[in-house]
N, C-alpha and C positions, 0 to 999 in steps of 0.2 A: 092585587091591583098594582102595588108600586116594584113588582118584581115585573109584569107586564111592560111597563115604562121601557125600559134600556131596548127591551125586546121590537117592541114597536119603534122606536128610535131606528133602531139598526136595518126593520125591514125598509123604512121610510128612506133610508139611507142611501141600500141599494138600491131600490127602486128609484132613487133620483141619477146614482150612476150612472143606469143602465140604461137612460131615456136617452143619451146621448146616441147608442146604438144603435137606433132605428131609421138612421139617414139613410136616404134610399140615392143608390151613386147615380153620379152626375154623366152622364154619356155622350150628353152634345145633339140628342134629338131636336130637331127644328132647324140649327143652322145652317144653313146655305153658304158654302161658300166655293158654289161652280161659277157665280158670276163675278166679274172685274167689278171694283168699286165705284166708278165713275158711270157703269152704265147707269144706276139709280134706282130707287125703290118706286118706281109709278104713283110715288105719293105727290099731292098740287104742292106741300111744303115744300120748294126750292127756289134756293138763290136766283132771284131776276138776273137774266143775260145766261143763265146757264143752262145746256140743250144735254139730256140727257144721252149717255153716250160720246159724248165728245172729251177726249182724256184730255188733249190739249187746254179746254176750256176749263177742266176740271182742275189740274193741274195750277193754273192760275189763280182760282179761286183757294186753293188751300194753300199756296203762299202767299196771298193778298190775308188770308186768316190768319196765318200765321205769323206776320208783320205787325197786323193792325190789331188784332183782336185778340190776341194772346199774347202778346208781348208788351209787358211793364213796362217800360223803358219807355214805348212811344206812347202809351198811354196815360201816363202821368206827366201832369203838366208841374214840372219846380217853380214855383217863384220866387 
């Protein structure tokens, strides 16, 4: 029994190694990326004022996003 011990240790061992091995590779199945960003996902989720398809419009909305809504600076208010 206690010569068993080490034995079982070791297989438990590899067998946790070797679980690592069995990721099945990443290929990139699903994404799309024939269409321009701004035409839009035909989901109702979007920005009021903005027409899908339209870059100009688009274009505006992600530096208005990026001024006001991701940037510290104008979002904290110091007193």
């Amino acid at each position: 029994m206690i010569k068993r011990l080490p034995l079982a240790l070791l297989a438990c061992a590899a067998v946790m190694a070797l679980a690592g091995c069995g990721e099945k590779p990443q290929t990139g199945h699903g994404v799309r990326t024939d269409a321009v960003p701004y035409a839009g996902t035909g989901s109702n989720f979007t920005d009021p004022g903005w027409k899908a398809g339209d870059k100009v419009s688009w274009e505006a909305h992600l530096k208005t996003r990026q001024q006001y809504g991701q940037n510290e600076y104008t979002r904290s208010q110091t007193k």
